[in-house]
Biotite code that builds the C-alpha atoms (Angstrom):
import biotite.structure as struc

atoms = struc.array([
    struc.Atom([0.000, 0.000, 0.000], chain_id="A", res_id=1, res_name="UNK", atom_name="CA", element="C"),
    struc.Atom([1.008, 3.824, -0.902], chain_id="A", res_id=2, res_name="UNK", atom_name="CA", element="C"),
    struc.Atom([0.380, 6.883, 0.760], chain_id="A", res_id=3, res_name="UNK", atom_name="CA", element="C"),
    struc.Atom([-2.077, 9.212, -0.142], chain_id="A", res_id=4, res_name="UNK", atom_name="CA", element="C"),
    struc.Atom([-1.647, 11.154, -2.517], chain_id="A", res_id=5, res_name="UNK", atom_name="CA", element="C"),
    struc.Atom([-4.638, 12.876, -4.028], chain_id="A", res_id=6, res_name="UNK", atom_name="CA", element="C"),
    struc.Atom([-8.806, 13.092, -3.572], chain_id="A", res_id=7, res_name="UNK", atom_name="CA", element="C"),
    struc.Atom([-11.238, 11.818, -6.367], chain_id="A", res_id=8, res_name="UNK", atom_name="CA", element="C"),
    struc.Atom([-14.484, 13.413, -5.418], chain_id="A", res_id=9, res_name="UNK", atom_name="CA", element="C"),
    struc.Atom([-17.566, 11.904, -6.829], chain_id="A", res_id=10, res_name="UNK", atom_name="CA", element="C"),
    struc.Atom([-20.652, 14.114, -8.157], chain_id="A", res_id=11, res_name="UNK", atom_name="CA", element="C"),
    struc.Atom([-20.062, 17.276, -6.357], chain_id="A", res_id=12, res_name="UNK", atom_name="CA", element="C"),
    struc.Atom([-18.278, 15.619, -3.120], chain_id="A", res_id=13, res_name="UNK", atom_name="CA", element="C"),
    struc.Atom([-21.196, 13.075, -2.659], chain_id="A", res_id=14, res_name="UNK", atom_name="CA", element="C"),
    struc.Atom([-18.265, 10.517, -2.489], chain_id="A", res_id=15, res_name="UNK", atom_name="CA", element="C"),
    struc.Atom([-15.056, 10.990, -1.361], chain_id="A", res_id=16, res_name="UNK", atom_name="CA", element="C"),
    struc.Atom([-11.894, 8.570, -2.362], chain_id="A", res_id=17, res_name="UNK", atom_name="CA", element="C"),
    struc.Atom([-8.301, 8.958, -1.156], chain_id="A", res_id=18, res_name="UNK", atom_name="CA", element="C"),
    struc.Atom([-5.563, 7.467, -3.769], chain_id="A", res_id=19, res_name="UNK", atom_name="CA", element="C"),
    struc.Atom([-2.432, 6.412, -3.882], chain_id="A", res_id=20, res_name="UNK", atom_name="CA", element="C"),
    struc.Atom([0.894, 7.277, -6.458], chain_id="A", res_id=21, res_name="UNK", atom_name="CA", element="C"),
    struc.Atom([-0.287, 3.675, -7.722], chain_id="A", res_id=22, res_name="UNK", atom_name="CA", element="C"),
    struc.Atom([-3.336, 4.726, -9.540], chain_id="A", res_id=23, res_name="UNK", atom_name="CA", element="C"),
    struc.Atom([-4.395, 3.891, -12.397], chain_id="A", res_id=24, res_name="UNK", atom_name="CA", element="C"),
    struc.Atom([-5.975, 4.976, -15.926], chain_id="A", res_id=25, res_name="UNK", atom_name="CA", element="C"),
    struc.Atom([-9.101, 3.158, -14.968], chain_id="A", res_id=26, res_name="UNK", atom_name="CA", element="C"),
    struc.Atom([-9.528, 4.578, -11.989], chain_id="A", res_id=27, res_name="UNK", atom_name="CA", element="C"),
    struc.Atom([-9.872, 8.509, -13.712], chain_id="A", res_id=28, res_name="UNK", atom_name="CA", element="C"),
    struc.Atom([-12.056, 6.934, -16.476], chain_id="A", res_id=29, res_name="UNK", atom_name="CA", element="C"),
    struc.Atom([-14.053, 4.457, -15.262], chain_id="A", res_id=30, res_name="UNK", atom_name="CA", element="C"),
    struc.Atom([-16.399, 6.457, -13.436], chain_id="A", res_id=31, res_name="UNK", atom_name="CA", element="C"),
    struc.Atom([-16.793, 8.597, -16.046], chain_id="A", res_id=32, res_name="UNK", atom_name="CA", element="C"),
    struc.Atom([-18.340, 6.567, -18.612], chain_id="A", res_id=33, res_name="UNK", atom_name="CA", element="C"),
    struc.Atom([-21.005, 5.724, -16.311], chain_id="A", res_id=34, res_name="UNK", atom_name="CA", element="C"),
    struc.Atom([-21.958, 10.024, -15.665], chain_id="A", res_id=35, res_name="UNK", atom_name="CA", element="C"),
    struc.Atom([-25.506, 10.521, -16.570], chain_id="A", res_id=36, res_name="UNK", atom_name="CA", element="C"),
    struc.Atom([-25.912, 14.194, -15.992], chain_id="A", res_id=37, res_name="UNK", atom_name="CA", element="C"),
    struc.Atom([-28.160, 13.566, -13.179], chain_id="A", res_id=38, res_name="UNK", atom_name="CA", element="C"),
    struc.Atom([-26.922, 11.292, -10.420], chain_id="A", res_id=39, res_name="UNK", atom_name="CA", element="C"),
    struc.Atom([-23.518, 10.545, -11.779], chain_id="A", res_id=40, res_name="UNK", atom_name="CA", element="C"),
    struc.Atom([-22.364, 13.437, -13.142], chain_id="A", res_id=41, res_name="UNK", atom_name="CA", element="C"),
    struc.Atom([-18.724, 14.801, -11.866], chain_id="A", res_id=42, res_name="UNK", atom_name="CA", element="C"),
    struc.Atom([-15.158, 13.902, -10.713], chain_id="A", res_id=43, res_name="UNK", atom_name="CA", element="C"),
    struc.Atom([-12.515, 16.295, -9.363], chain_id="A", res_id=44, res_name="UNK", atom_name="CA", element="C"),
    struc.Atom([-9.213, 15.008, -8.336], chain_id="A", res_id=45, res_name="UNK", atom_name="CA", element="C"),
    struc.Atom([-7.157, 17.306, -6.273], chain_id="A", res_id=46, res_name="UNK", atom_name="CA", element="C"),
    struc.Atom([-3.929, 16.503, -4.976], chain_id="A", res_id=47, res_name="UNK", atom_name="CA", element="C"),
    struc.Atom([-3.308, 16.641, -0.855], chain_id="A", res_id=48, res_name="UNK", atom_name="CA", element="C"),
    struc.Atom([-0.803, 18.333, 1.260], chain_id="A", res_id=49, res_name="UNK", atom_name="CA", element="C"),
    struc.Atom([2.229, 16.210, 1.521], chain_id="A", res_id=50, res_name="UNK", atom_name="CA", element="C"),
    struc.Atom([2.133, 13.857, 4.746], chain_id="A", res_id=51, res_name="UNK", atom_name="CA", element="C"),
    struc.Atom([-1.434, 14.685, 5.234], chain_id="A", res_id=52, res_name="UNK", atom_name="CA", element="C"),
    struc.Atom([-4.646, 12.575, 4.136], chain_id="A", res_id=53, res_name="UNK", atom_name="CA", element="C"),
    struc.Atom([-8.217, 13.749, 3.497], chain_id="A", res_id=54, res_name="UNK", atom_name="CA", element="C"),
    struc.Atom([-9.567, 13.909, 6.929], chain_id="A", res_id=55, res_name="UNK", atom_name="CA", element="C"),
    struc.Atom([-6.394, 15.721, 8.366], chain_id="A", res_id=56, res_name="UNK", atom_name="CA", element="C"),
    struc.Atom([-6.832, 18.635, 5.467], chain_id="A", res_id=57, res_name="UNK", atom_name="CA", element="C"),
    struc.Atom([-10.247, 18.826, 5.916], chain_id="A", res_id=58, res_name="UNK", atom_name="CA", element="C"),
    struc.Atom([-9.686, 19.348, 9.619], chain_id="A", res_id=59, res_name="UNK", atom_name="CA", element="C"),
    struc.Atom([-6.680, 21.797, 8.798], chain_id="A", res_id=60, res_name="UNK", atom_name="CA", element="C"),
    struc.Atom([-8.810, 23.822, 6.361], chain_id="A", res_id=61, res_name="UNK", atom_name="CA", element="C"),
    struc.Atom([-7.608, 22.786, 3.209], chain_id="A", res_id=62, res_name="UNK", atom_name="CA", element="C"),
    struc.Atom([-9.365, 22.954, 0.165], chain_id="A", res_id=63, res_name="UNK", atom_name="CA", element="C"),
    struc.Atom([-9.147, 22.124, -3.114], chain_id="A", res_id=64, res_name="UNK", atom_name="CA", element="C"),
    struc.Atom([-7.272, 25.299, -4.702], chain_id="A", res_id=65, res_name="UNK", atom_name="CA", element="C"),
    struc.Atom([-5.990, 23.869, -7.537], chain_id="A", res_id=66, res_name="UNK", atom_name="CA", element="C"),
    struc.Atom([-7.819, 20.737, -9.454], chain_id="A", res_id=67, res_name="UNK", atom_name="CA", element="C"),
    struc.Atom([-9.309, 19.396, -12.103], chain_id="A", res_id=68, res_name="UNK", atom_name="CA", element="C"),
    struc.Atom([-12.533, 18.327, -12.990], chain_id="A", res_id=69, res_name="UNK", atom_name="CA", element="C"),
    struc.Atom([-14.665, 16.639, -15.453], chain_id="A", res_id=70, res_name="UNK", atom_name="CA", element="C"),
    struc.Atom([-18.739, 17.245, -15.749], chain_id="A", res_id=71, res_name="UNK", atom_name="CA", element="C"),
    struc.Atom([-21.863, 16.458, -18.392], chain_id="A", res_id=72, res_name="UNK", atom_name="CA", element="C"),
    struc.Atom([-22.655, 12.983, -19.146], chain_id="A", res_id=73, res_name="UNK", atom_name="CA", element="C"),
    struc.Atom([-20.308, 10.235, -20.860], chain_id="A", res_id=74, res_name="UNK", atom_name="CA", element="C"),
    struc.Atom([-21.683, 11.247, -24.420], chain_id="A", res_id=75, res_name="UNK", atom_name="CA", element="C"),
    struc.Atom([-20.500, 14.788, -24.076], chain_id="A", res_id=76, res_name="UNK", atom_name="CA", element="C"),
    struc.Atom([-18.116, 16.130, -20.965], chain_id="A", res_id=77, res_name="UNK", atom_name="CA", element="C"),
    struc.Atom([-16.668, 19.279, -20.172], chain_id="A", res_id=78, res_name="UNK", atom_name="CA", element="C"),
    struc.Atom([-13.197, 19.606, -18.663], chain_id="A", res_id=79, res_name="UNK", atom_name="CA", element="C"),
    struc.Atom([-11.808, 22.351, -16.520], chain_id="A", res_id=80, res_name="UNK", atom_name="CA", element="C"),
    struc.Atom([-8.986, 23.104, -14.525], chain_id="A", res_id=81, res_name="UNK", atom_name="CA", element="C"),
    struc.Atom([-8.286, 25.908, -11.544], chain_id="A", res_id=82, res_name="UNK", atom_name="CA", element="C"),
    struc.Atom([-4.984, 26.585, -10.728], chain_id="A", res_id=83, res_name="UNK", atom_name="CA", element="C"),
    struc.Atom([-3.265, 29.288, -9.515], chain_id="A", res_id=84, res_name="UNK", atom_name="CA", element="C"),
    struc.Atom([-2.224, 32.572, -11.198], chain_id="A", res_id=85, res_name="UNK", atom_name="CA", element="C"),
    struc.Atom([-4.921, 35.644, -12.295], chain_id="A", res_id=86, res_name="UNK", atom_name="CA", element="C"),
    struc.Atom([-2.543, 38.555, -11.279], chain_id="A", res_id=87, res_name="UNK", atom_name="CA", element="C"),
    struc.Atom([-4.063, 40.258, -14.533], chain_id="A", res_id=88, res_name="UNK", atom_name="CA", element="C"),
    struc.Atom([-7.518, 40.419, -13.232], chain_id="A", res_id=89, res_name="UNK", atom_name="CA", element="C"),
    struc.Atom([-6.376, 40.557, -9.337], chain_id="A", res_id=90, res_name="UNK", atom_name="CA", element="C"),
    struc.Atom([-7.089, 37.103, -8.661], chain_id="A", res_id=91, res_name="UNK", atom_name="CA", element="C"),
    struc.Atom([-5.199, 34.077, -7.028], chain_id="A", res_id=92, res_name="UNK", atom_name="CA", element="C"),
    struc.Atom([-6.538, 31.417, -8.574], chain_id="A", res_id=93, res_name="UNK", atom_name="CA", element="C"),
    struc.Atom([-8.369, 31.085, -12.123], chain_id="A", res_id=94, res_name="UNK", atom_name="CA", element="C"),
    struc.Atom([-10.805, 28.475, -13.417], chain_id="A", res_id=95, res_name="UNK", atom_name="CA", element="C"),
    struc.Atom([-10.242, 27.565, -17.309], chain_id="A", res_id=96, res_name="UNK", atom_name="CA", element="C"),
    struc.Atom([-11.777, 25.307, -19.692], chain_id="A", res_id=97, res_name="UNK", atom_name="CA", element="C"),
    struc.Atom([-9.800, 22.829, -21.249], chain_id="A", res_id=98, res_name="UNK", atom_name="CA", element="C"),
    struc.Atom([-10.474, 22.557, -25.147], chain_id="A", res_id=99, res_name="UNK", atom_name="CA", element="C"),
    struc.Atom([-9.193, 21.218, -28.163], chain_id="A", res_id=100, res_name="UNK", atom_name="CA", element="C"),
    struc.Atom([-6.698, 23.422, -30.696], chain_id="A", res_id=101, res_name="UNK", atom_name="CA", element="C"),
    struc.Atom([-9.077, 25.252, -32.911], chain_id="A", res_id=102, res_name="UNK", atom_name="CA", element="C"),
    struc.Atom([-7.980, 27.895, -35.901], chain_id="A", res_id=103, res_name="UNK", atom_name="CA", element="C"),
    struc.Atom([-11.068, 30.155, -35.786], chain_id="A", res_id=104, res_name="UNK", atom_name="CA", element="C"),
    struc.Atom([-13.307, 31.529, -32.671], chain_id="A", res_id=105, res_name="UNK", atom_name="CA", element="C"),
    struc.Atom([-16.036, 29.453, -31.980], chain_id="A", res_id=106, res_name="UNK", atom_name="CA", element="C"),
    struc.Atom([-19.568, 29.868, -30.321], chain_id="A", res_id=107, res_name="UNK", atom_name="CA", element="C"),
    struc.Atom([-20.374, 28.481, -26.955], chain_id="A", res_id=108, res_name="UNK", atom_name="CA", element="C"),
    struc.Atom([-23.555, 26.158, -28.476], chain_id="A", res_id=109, res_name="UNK", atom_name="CA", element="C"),
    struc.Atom([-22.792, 23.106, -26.763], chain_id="A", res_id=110, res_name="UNK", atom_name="CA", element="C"),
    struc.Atom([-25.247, 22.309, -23.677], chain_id="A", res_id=111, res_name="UNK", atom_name="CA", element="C"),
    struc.Atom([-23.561, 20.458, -21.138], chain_id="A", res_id=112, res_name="UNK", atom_name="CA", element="C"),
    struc.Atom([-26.152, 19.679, -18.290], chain_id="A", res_id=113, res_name="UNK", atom_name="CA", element="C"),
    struc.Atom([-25.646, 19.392, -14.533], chain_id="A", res_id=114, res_name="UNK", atom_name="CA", element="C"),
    struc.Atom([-28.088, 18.842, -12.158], chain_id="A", res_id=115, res_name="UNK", atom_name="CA", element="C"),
    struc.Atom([-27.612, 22.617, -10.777], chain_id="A", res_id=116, res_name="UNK", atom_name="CA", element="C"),
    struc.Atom([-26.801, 24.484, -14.009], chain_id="A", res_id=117, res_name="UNK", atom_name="CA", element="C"),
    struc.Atom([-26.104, 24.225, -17.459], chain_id="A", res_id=118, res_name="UNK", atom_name="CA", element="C"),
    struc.Atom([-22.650, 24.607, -18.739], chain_id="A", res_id=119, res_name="UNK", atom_name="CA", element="C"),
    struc.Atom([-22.396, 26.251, -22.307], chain_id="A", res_id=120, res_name="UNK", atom_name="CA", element="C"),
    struc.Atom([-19.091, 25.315, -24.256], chain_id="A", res_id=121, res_name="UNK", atom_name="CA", element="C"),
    struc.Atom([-17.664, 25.314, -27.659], chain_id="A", res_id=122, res_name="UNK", atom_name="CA", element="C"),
    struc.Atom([-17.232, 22.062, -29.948], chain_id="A", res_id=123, res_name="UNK", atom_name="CA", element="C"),
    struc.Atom([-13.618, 21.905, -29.700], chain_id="A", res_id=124, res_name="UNK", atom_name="CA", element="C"),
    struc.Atom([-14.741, 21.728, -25.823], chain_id="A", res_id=125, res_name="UNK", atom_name="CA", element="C"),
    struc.Atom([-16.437, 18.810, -25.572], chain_id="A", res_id=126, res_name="UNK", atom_name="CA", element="C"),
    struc.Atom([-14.558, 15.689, -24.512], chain_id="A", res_id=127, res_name="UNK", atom_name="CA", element="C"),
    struc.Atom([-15.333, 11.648, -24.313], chain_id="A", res_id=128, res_name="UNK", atom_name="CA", element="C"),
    struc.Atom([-14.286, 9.916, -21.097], chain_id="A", res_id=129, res_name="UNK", atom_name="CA", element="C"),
    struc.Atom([-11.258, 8.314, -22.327], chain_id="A", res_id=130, res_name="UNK", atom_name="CA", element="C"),
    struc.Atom([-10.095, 12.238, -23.616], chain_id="A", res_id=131, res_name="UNK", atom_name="CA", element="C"),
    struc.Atom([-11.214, 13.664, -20.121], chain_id="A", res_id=132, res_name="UNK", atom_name="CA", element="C"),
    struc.Atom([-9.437, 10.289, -18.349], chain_id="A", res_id=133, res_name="UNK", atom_name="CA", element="C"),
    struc.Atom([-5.990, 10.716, -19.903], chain_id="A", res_id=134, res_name="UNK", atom_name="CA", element="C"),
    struc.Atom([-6.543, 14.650, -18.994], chain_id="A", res_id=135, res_name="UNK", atom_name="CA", element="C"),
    struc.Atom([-6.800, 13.331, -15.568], chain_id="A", res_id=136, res_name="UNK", atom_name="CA", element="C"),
    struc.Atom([-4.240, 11.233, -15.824], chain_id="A", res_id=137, res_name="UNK", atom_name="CA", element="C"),
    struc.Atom([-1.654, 13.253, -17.105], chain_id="A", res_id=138, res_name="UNK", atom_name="CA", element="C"),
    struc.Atom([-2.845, 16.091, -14.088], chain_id="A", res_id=139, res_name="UNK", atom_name="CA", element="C"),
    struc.Atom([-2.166, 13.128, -11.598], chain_id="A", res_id=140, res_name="UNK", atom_name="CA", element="C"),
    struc.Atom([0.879, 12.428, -12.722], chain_id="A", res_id=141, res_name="UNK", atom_name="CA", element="C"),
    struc.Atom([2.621, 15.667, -13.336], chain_id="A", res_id=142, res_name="UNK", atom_name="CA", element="C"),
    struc.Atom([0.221, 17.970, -11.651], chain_id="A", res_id=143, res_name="UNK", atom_name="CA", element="C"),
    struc.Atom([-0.651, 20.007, -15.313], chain_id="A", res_id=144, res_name="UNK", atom_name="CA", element="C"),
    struc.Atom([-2.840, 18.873, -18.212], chain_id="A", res_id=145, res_name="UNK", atom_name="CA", element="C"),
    struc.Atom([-0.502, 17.770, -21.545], chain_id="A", res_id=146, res_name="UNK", atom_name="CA", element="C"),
    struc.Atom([0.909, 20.432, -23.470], chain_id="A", res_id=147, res_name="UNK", atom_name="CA", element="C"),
    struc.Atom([-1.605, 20.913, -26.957], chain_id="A", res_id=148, res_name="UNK", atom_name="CA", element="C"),
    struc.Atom([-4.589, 21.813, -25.120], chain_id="A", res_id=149, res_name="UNK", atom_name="CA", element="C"),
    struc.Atom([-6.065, 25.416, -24.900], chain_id="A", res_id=150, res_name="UNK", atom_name="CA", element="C"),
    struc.Atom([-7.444, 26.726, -21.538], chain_id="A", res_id=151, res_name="UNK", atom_name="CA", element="C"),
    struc.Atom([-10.424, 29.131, -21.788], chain_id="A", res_id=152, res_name="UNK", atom_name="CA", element="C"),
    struc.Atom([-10.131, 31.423, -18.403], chain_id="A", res_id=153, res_name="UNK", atom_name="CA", element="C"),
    struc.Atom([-14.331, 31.149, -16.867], chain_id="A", res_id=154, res_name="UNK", atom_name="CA", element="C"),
    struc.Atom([-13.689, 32.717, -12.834], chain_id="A", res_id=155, res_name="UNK", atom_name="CA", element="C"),
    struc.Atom([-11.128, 34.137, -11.027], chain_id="A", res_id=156, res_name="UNK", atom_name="CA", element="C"),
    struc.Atom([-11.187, 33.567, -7.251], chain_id="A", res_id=157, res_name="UNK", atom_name="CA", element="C"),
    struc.Atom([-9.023, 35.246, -4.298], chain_id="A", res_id=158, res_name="UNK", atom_name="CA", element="C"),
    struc.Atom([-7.353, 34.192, -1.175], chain_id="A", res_id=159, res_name="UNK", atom_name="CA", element="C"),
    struc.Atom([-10.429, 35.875, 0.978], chain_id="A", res_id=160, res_name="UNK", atom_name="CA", element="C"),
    struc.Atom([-13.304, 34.193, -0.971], chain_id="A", res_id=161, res_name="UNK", atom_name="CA", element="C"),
    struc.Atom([-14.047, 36.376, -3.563], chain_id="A", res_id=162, res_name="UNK", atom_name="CA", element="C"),
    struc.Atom([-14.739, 35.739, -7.356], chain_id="A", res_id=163, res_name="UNK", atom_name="CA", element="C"),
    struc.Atom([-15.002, 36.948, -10.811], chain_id="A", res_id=164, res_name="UNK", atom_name="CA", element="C"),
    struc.Atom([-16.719, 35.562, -14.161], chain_id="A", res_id=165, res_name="UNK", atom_name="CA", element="C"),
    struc.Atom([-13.911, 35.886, -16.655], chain_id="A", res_id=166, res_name="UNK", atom_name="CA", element="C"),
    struc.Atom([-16.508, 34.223, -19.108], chain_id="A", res_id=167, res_name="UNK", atom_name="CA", element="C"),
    struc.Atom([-16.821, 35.198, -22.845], chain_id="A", res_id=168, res_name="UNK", atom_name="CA", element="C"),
    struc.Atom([-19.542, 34.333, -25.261], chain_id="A", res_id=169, res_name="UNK", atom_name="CA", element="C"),
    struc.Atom([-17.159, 32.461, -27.683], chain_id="A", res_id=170, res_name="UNK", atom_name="CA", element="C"),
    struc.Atom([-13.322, 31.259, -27.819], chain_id="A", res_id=171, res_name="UNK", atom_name="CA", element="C"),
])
Protein backbone atom coordinates (compact mmCIF):
# COMPACT_ATOMS: atom_id res chain seq x y z
CA UNK A 1 0.00 0.00 0.00
CA UNK A 2 1.01 3.82 -0.90
CA UNK A 3 0.38 6.88 0.76
CA UNK A 4 -2.08 9.21 -0.14
CA UNK A 5 -1.65 11.15 -2.52
CA UNK A 6 -4.64 12.88 -4.03
CA UNK A 7 -8.81 13.09 -3.57
CA UNK A 8 -11.24 11.82 -6.37
CA UNK A 9 -14.48 13.41 -5.42
CA UNK A 10 -17.57 11.90 -6.83
CA UNK A 11 -20.65 14.11 -8.16
CA UNK A 12 -20.06 17.28 -6.36
CA UNK A 13 -18.28 15.62 -3.12
CA UNK A 14 -21.20 13.08 -2.66
CA UNK A 15 -18.27 10.52 -2.49
CA UNK A 16 -15.06 10.99 -1.36
CA UNK A 17 -11.89 8.57 -2.36
CA UNK A 18 -8.30 8.96 -1.16
CA UNK A 19 -5.56 7.47 -3.77
CA UNK A 20 -2.43 6.41 -3.88
CA UNK A 21 0.89 7.28 -6.46
CA UNK A 22 -0.29 3.67 -7.72
CA UNK A 23 -3.34 4.73 -9.54
CA UNK A 24 -4.39 3.89 -12.40
CA UNK A 25 -5.98 4.98 -15.93
CA UNK A 26 -9.10 3.16 -14.97
CA UNK A 27 -9.53 4.58 -11.99
CA UNK A 28 -9.87 8.51 -13.71
CA UNK A 29 -12.06 6.93 -16.48
CA UNK A 30 -14.05 4.46 -15.26
CA UNK A 31 -16.40 6.46 -13.44
CA UNK A 32 -16.79 8.60 -16.05
CA UNK A 33 -18.34 6.57 -18.61
CA UNK A 34 -21.00 5.72 -16.31
CA UNK A 35 -21.96 10.02 -15.67
CA UNK A 36 -25.51 10.52 -16.57
CA UNK A 37 -25.91 14.19 -15.99
CA UNK A 38 -28.16 13.57 -13.18
CA UNK A 39 -26.92 11.29 -10.42
CA UNK A 40 -23.52 10.54 -11.78
CA UNK A 41 -22.36 13.44 -13.14
CA UNK A 42 -18.72 14.80 -11.87
CA UNK A 43 -15.16 13.90 -10.71
CA UNK A 44 -12.51 16.29 -9.36
CA UNK A 45 -9.21 15.01 -8.34
CA UNK A 46 -7.16 17.31 -6.27
CA UNK A 47 -3.93 16.50 -4.98
CA UNK A 48 -3.31 16.64 -0.86
CA UNK A 49 -0.80 18.33 1.26
CA UNK A 50 2.23 16.21 1.52
CA UNK A 51 2.13 13.86 4.75
CA UNK A 52 -1.43 14.69 5.23
CA UNK A 53 -4.65 12.58 4.14
CA UNK A 54 -8.22 13.75 3.50
CA UNK A 55 -9.57 13.91 6.93
CA UNK A 56 -6.39 15.72 8.37
CA UNK A 57 -6.83 18.63 5.47
CA UNK A 58 -10.25 18.83 5.92
CA UNK A 59 -9.69 19.35 9.62
CA UNK A 60 -6.68 21.80 8.80
CA UNK A 61 -8.81 23.82 6.36
CA UNK A 62 -7.61 22.79 3.21
CA UNK A 63 -9.36 22.95 0.17
CA UNK A 64 -9.15 22.12 -3.11
CA UNK A 65 -7.27 25.30 -4.70
CA UNK A 66 -5.99 23.87 -7.54
CA UNK A 67 -7.82 20.74 -9.45
CA UNK A 68 -9.31 19.40 -12.10
CA UNK A 69 -12.53 18.33 -12.99
CA UNK A 70 -14.67 16.64 -15.45
CA UNK A 71 -18.74 17.24 -15.75
CA UNK A 72 -21.86 16.46 -18.39
CA UNK A 73 -22.66 12.98 -19.15
CA UNK A 74 -20.31 10.24 -20.86
CA UNK A 75 -21.68 11.25 -24.42
CA UNK A 76 -20.50 14.79 -24.08
CA UNK A 77 -18.12 16.13 -20.97
CA UNK A 78 -16.67 19.28 -20.17
CA UNK A 79 -13.20 19.61 -18.66
CA UNK A 80 -11.81 22.35 -16.52
CA UNK A 81 -8.99 23.10 -14.52
CA UNK A 82 -8.29 25.91 -11.54
CA UNK A 83 -4.98 26.59 -10.73
CA UNK A 84 -3.26 29.29 -9.52
CA UNK A 85 -2.22 32.57 -11.20
CA UNK A 86 -4.92 35.64 -12.30
CA UNK A 87 -2.54 38.56 -11.28
CA UNK A 88 -4.06 40.26 -14.53
CA UNK A 89 -7.52 40.42 -13.23
CA UNK A 90 -6.38 40.56 -9.34
CA UNK A 91 -7.09 37.10 -8.66
CA UNK A 92 -5.20 34.08 -7.03
CA UNK A 93 -6.54 31.42 -8.57
CA UNK A 94 -8.37 31.08 -12.12
CA UNK A 95 -10.80 28.48 -13.42
CA UNK A 96 -10.24 27.57 -17.31
CA UNK A 97 -11.78 25.31 -19.69
CA UNK A 98 -9.80 22.83 -21.25
CA UNK A 99 -10.47 22.56 -25.15
CA UNK A 100 -9.19 21.22 -28.16
CA UNK A 101 -6.70 23.42 -30.70
CA UNK A 102 -9.08 25.25 -32.91
CA UNK A 103 -7.98 27.89 -35.90
CA UNK A 104 -11.07 30.15 -35.79
CA UNK A 105 -13.31 31.53 -32.67
CA UNK A 106 -16.04 29.45 -31.98
CA UNK A 107 -19.57 29.87 -30.32
CA UNK A 108 -20.37 28.48 -26.96
CA UNK A 109 -23.55 26.16 -28.48
CA UNK A 110 -22.79 23.11 -26.76
CA UNK A 111 -25.25 22.31 -23.68
CA UNK A 112 -23.56 20.46 -21.14
CA UNK A 113 -26.15 19.68 -18.29
CA UNK A 114 -25.65 19.39 -14.53
CA UNK A 115 -28.09 18.84 -12.16
CA UNK A 116 -27.61 22.62 -10.78
CA UNK A 117 -26.80 24.48 -14.01
CA UNK A 118 -26.10 24.22 -17.46
CA UNK A 119 -22.65 24.61 -18.74
CA UNK A 120 -22.40 26.25 -22.31
CA UNK A 121 -19.09 25.32 -24.26
CA UNK A 122 -17.66 25.31 -27.66
CA UNK A 123 -17.23 22.06 -29.95
CA UNK A 124 -13.62 21.90 -29.70
CA UNK A 125 -14.74 21.73 -25.82
CA UNK A 126 -16.44 18.81 -25.57
CA UNK A 127 -14.56 15.69 -24.51
CA UNK A 128 -15.33 11.65 -24.31
CA UNK A 129 -14.29 9.92 -21.10
CA UNK A 130 -11.26 8.31 -22.33
CA UNK A 131 -10.10 12.24 -23.62
CA UNK A 132 -11.21 13.66 -20.12
CA UNK A 133 -9.44 10.29 -18.35
CA UNK A 134 -5.99 10.72 -19.90
CA UNK A 135 -6.54 14.65 -18.99
CA UNK A 136 -6.80 13.33 -15.57
CA UNK A 137 -4.24 11.23 -15.82
CA UNK A 138 -1.65 13.25 -17.11
CA UNK A 139 -2.85 16.09 -14.09
CA UNK A 140 -2.17 13.13 -11.60
CA UNK A 141 0.88 12.43 -12.72
CA UNK A 142 2.62 15.67 -13.34
CA UNK A 143 0.22 17.97 -11.65
CA UNK A 144 -0.65 20.01 -15.31
CA UNK A 145 -2.84 18.87 -18.21
CA UNK A 146 -0.50 17.77 -21.54
CA UNK A 147 0.91 20.43 -23.47
CA UNK A 148 -1.61 20.91 -26.96
CA UNK A 149 -4.59 21.81 -25.12
CA UNK A 150 -6.07 25.42 -24.90
CA UNK A 151 -7.44 26.73 -21.54
CA UNK A 152 -10.42 29.13 -21.79
CA UNK A 153 -10.13 31.42 -18.40
CA UNK A 154 -14.33 31.15 -16.87
CA UNK A 155 -13.69 32.72 -12.83
CA UNK A 156 -11.13 34.14 -11.03
CA UNK A 157 -11.19 33.57 -7.25
CA UNK A 158 -9.02 35.25 -4.30
CA UNK A 159 -7.35 34.19 -1.17
CA UNK A 160 -10.43 35.88 0.98
CA UNK A 161 -13.30 34.19 -0.97
CA UNK A 162 -14.05 36.38 -3.56
CA UNK A 163 -14.74 35.74 -7.36
CA UNK A 164 -15.00 36.95 -10.81
CA UNK A 165 -16.72 35.56 -14.16
CA UNK A 166 -13.91 35.89 -16.66
CA UNK A 167 -16.51 34.22 -19.11
CA UNK A 168 -16.82 35.20 -22.85
CA UNK A 169 -19.54 34.33 -25.26
CA UNK A 170 -17.16 32.46 -27.68
CA UNK A 171 -13.32 31.26 -27.82
Amino acid sequence: MGTYTHVLEYSGGRSVVEITEYAEFDEFVRPMRLFDGVKRFSLTLWALPSGLHYGQAVKAGVDASEFIQAGGSADALTVDVRKAGGSQWGMDWVRYVVGHPRTEPEPLDVAIALPRATEMVSRSEVFTPDEAGALFFSYYKTGEIPAGYVLRPVQGFTKDGGNVTLAVESC
